[in-house]
N, CA, C and O of each residue as an XYZ file, in Angstrom:
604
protein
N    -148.752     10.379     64.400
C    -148.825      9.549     63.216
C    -147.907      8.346     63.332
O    -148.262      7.255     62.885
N    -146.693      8.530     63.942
C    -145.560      7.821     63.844
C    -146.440      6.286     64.978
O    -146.474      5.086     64.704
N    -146.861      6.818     65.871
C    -147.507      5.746     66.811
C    -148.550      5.257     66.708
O    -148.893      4.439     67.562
N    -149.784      5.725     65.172
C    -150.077      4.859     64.490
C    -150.477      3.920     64.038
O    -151.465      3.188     63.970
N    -148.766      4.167     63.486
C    -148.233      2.753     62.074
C    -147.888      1.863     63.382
O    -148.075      0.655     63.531
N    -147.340      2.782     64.274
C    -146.688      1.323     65.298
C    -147.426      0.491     65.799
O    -147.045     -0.628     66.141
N    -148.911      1.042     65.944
C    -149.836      0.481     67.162
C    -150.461     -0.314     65.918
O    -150.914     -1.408     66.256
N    -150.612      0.041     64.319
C    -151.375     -0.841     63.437
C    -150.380     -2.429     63.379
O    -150.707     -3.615     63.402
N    -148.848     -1.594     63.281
C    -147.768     -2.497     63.385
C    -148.225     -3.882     64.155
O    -148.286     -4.974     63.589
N    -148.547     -3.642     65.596
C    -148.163     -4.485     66.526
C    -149.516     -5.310     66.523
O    -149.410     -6.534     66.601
N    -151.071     -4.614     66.419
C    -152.093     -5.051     66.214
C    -152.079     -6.130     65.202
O    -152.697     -7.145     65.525
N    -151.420     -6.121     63.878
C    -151.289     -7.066     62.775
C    -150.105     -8.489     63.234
O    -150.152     -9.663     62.867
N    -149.123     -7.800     64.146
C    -147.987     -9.019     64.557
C    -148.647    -10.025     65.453
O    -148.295    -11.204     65.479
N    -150.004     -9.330     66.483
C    -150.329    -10.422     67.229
C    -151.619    -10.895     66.449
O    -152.012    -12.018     66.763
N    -152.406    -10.161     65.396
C    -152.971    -11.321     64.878
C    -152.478    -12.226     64.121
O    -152.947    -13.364     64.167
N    -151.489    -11.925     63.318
C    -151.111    -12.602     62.220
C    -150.443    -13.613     63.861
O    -151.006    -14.707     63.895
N    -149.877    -13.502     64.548
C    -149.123    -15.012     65.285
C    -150.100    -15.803     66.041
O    -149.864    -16.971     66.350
N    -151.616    -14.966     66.467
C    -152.458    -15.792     66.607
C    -153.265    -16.474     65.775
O    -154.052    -17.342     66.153
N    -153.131    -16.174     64.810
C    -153.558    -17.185     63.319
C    -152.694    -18.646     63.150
O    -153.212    -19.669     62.702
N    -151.198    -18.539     63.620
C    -150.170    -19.149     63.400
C    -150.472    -20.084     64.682
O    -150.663    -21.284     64.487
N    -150.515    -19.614     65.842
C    -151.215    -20.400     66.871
C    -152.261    -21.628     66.247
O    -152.157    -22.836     66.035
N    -153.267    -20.642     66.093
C    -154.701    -21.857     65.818
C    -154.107    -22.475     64.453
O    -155.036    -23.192     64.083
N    -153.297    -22.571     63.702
C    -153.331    -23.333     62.423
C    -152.206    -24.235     63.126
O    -152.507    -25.353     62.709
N    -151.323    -24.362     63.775
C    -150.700    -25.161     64.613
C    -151.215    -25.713     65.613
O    -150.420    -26.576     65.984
N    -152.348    -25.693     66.435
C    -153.248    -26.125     67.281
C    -153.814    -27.249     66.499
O    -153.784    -28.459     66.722
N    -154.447    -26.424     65.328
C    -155.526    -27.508     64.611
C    -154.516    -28.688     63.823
O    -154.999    -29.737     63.397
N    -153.254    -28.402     63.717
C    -152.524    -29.524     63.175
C    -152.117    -30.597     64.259
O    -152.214    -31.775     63.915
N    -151.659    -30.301     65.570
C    -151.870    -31.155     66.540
C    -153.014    -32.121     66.600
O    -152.858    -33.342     66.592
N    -154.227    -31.482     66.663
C    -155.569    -32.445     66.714
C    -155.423    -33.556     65.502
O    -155.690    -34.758     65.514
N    -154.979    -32.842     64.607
C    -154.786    -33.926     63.270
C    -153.955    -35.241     63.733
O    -154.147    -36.426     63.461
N    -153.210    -34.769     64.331
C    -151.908    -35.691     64.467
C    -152.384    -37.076     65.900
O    -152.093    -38.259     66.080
N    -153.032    -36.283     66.459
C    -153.865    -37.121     67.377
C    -154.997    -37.627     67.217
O    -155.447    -38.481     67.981
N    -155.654    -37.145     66.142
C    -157.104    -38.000     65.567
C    -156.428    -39.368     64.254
O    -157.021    -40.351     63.811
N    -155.333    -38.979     64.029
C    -154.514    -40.020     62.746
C    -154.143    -41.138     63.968
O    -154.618    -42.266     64.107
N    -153.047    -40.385     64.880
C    -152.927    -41.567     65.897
C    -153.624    -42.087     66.386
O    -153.210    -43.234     66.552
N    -155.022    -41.881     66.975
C    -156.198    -42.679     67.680
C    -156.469    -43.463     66.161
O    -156.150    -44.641     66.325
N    -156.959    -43.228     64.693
C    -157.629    -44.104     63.863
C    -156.413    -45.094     63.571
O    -156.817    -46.138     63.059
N    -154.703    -45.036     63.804
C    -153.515    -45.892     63.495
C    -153.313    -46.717     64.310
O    -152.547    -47.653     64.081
N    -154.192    -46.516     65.896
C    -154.372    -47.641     66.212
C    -155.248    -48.282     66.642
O    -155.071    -49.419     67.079
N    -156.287    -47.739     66.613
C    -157.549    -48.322     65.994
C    -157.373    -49.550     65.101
O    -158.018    -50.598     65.157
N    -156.349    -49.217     64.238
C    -156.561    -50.046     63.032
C    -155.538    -50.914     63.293
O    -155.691    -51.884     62.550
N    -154.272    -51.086     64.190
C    -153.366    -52.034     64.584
C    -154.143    -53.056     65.206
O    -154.004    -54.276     65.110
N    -155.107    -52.298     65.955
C    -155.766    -53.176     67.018
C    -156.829    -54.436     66.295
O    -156.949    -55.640     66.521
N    -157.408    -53.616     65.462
C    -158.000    -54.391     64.263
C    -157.238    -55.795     63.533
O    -157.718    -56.923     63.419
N    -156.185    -55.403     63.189
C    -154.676    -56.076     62.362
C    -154.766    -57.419     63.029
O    -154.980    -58.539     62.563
N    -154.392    -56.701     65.080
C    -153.412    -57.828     65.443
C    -154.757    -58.737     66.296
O    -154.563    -59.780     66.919
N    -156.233    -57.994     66.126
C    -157.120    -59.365     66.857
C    -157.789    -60.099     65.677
O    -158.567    -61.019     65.931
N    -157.504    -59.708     64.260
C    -158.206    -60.483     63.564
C    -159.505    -59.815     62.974
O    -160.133    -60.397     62.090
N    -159.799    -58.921     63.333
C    -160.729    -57.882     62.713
C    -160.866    -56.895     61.643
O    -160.870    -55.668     61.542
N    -161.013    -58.267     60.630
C    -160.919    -57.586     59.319
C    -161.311    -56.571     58.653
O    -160.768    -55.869     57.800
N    -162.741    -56.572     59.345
C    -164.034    -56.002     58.671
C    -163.771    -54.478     58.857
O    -163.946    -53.597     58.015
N    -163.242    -54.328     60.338
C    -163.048    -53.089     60.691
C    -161.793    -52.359     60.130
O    -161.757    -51.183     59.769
N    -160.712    -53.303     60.118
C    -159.735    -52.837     59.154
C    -159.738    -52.786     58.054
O    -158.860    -52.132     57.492
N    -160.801    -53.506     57.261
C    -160.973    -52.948     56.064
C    -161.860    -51.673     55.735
O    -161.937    -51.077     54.660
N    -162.671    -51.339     57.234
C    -163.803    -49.877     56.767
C    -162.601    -48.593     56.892
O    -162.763    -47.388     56.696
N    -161.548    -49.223     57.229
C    -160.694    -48.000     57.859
C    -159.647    -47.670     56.600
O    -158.659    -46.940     56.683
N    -160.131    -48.424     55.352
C    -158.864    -48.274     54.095
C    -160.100    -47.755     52.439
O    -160.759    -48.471     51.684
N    -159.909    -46.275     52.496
C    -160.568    -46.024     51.175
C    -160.517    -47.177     50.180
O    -159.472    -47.816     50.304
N    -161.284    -47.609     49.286
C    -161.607    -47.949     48.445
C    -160.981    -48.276     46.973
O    -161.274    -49.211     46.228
N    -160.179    -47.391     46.804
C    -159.289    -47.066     46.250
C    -158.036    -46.896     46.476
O    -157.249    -46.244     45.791
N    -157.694    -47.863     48.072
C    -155.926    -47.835     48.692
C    -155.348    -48.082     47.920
O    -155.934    -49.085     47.513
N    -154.281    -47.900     47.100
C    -152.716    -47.897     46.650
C    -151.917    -49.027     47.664
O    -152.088    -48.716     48.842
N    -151.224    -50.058     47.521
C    -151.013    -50.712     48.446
C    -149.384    -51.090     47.707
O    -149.389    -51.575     46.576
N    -148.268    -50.878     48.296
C    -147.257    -51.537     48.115
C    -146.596    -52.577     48.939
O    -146.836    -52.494     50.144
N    -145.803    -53.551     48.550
C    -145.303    -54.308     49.632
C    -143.303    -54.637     49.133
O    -142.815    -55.330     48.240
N    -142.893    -54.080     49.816
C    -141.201    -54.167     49.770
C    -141.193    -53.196     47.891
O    -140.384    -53.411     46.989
N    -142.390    -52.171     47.868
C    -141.522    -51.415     46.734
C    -142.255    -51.991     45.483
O    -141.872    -51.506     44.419
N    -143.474    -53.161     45.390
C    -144.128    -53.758     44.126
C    -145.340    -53.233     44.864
O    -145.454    -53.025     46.072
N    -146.379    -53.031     43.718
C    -147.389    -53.411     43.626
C    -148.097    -53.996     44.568
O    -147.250    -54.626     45.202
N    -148.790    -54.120     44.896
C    -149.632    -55.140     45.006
C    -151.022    -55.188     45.860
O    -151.489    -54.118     46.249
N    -151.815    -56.645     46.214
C    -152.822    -56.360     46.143
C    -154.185    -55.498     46.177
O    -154.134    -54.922     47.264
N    -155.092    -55.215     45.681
C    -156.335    -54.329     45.810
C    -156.615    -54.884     47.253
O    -156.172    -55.826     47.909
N    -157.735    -53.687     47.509
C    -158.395    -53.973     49.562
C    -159.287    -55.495     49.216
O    -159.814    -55.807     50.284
N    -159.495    -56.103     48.586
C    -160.274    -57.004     49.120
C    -159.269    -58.206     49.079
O    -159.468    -59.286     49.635
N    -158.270    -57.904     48.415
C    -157.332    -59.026     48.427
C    -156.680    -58.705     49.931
O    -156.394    -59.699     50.598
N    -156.423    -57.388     50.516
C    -155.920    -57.083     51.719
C    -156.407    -57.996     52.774
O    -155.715    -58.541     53.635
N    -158.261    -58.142     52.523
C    -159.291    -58.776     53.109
C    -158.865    -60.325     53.547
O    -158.918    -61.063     54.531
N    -158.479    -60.326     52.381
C    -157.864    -62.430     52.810
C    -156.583    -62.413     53.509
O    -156.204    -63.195     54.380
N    -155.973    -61.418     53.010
C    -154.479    -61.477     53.607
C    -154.959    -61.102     55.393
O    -154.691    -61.945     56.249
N    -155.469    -60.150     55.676
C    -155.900    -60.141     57.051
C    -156.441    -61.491     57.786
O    -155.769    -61.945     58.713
N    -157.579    -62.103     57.409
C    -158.218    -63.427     57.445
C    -156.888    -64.286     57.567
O    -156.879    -64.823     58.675
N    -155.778    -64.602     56.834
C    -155.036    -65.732     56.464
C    -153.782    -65.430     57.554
O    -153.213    -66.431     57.990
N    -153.394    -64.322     57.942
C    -152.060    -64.119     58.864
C    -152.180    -64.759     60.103
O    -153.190    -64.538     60.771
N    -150.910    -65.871     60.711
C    -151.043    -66.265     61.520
C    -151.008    -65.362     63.223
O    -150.232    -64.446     63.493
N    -151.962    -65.889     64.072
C    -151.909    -65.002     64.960
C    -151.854    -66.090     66.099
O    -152.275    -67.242     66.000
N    -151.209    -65.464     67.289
C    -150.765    -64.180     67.647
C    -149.331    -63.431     66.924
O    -148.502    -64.129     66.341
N    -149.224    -62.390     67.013
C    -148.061    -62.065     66.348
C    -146.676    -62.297     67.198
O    -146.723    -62.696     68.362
N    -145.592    -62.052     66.609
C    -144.549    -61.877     67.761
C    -144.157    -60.633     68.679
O    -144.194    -59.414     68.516
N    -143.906    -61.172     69.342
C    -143.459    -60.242     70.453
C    -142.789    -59.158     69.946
O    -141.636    -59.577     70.055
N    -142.678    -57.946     69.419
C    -142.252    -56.611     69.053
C    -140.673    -56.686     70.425
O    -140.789    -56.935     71.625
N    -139.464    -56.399     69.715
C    -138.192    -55.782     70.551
C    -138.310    -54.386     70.284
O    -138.014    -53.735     71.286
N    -138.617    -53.720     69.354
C    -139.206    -52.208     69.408
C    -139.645    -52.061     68.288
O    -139.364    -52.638     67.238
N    -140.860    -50.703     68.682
C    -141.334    -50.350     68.332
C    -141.884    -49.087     67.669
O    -143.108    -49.218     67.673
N    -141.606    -48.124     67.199
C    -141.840    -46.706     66.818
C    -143.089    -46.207     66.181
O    -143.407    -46.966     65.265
N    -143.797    -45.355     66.305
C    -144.896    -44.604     65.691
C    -144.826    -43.204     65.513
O    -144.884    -42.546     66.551
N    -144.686    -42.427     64.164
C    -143.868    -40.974     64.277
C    -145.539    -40.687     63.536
O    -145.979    -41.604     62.843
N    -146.570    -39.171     63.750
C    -147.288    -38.891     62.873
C    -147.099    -37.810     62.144
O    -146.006    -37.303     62.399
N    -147.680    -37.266     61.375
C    -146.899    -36.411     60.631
C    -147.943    -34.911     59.800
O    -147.536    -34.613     58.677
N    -148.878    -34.273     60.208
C    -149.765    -33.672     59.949
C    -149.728    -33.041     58.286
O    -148.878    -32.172     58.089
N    -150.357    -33.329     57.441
C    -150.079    -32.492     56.363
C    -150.717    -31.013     56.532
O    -150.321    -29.868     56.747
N    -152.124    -31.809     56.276
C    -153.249    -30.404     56.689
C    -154.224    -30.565     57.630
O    -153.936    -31.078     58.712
N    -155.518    -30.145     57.344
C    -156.358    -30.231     58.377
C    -156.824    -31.463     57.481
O    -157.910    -31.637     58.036
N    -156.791    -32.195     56.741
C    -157.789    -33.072     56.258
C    -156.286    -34.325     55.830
O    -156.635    -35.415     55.378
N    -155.386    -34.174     55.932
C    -154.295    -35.457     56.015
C    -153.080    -35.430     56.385
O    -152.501    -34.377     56.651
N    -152.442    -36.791     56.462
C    -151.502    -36.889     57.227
C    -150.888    -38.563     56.751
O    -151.356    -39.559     56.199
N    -149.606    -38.146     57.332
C    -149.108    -39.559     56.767
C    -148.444    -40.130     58.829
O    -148.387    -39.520     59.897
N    -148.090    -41.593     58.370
C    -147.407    -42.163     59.433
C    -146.926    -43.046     58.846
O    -147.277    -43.687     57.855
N    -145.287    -43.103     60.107
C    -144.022    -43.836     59.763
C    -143.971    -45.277     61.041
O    -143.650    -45.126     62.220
N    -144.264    -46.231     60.574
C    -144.279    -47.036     61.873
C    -143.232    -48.092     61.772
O    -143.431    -49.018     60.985
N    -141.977    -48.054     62.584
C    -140.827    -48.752     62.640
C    -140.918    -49.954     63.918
O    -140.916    -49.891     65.147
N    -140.989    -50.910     63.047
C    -140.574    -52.269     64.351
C    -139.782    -53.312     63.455
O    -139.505    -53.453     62.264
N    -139.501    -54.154     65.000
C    -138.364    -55.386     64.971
C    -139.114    -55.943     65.680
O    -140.062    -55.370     66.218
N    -138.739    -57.647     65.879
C    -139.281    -58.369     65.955
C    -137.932    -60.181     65.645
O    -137.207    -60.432     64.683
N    -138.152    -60.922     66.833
C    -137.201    -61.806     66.126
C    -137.660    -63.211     65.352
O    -138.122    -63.996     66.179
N    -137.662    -63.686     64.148
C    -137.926    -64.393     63.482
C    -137.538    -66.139     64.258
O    -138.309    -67.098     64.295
N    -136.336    -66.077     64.712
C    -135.426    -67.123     65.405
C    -134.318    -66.626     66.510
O    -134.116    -65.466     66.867
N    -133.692    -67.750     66.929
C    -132.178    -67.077     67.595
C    -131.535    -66.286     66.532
O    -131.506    -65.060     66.637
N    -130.989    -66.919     65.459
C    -130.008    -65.836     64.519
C    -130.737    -64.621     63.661
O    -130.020    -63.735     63.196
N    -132.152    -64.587     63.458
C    -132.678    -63.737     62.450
C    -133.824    -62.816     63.347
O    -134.538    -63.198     64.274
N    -133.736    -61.638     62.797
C    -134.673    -60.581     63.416
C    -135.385    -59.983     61.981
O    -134.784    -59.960     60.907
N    -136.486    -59.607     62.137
C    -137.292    -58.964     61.170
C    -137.323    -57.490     61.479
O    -137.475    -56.897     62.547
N    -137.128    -57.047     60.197
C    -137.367    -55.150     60.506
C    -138.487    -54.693     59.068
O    -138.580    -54.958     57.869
N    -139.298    -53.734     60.255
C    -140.488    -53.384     59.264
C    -140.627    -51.818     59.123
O    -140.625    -50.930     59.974
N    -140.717    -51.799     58.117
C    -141.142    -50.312     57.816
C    -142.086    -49.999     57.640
O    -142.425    -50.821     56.790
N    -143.282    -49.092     57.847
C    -144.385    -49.317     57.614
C    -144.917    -47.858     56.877
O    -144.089    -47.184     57.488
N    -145.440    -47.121     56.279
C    -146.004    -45.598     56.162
C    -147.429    -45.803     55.372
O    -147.675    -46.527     54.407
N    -148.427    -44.769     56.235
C    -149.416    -44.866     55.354
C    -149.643    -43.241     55.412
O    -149.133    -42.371     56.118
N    -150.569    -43.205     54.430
C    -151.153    -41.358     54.335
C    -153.284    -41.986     54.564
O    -154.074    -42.827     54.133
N    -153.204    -40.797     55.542
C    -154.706    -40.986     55.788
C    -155.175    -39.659     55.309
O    -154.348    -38.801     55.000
N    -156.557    -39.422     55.223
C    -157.401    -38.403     54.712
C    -158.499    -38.815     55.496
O    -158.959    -39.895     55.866
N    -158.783    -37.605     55.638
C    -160.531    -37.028     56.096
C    -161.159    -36.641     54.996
O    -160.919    -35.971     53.991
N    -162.447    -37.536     55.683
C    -163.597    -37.692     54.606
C    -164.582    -37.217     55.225
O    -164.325    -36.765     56.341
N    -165.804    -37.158     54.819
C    -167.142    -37.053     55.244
C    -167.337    -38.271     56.453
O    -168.193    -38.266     57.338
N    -166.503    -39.091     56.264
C    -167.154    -40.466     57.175
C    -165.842    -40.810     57.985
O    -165.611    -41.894     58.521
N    -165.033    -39.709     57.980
C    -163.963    -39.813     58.917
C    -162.631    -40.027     58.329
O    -162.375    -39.514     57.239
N    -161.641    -40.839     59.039
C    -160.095    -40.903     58.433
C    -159.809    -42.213     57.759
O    -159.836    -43.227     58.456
N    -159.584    -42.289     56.691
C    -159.524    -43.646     56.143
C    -158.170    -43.355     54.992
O    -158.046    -42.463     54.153
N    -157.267    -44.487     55.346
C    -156.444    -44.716     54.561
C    -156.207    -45.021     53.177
O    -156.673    -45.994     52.584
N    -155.241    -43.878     52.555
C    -155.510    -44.081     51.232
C    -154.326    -44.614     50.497
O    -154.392    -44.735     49.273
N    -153.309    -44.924     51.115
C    -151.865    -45.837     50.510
C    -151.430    -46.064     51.593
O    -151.496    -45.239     52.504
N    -150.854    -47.324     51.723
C    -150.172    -48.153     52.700
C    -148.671    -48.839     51.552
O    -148.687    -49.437     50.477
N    -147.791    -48.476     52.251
C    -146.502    -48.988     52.340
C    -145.833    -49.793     52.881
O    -145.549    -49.088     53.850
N    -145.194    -50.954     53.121
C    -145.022    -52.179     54.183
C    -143.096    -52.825     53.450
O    -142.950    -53.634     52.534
N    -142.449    -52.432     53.895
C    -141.077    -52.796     53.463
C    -140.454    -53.959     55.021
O    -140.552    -53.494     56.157
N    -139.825    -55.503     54.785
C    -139.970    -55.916     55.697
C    -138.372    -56.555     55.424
O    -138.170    -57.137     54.358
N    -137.355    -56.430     56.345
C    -136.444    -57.420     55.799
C    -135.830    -57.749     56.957
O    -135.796    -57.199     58.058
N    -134.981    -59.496     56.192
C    -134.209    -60.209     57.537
C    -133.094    -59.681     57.842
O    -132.332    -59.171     57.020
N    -132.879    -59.764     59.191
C    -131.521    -58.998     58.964
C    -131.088    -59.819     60.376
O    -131.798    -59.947     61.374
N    -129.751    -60.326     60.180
C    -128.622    -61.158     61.458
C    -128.845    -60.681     63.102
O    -128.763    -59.527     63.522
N    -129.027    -61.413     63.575
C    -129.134    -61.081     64.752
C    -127.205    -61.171     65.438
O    -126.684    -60.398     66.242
N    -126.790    -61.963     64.985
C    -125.504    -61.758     65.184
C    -124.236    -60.762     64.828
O    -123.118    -60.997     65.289
């Protein structure tokens, strides 16, 4: 009897840690299907490809900029259209992803960049994506940007 409980014991420890396996497996894929659509959508940003960066932002994005408000996606639309390009040269760069579940996830994207000799720009960036029926599309974007001394 005593060997069992042990053998039900041990039968339940390796399913229950192979459950823990595949729900950590499937959060990886998340984290790598967010990163392939995050830059997907940089790539979009920095050639001027609005259209595509805009199929890649629900409908309903939440959009802040330094902590306000602000514009709805079609106003995003002009702001994409209107940014001068090419961009600057990135001094670094960071991309952290961050799995919630199987259906979202957020990302933290940290760069610098120098404005002049004395001034450097630092950006903060975070968005949360979701899976949809029609794939991963962003549903709040965050963008905090400030000057800061190069000296």
């Amino acid at each position: 009897m005593k060997n069992k409980k042990y053998l039900f014991g041990l039968v339940f420890l390796i399913a229950f840690s192979g459950l823990i396996c595949a729900q950590d497996n499937s959060l990886e894929l998340v984290k790598l299907e967010v990163k392939k659509a995050t830059l997907k959508e940089q790539q979009a940003l920095k050639n001027g490809d609005c259209e595509t960066l805009l199929s890649m932002m629900d409908d309903k994005i939440t959009f802040y900029a330094n902590g306000r408000p602000a514009a709805p996606k079609n106003m995003i639309g002009v702001f994409c259209k209107n940014l001068p390009r090419p961009f600057s040269e990135l001094t670094s760069d960071s991309l952290d992803v961050y799995a919630l579940t199987q259906n979202s996830a957020y990302v933290v994207r940290k760069i610098e960049y120098n404005k002049n000799d004395k001034t450097k720009i630092k950006e903060v960036v975070t968005k949360i994506w979701r899976k949809s029926g029609d794939g991963w599309k962003m549903i709040h974007l965050q963008s905090t940007v400030k000057e800061v001394s190069n000296e």
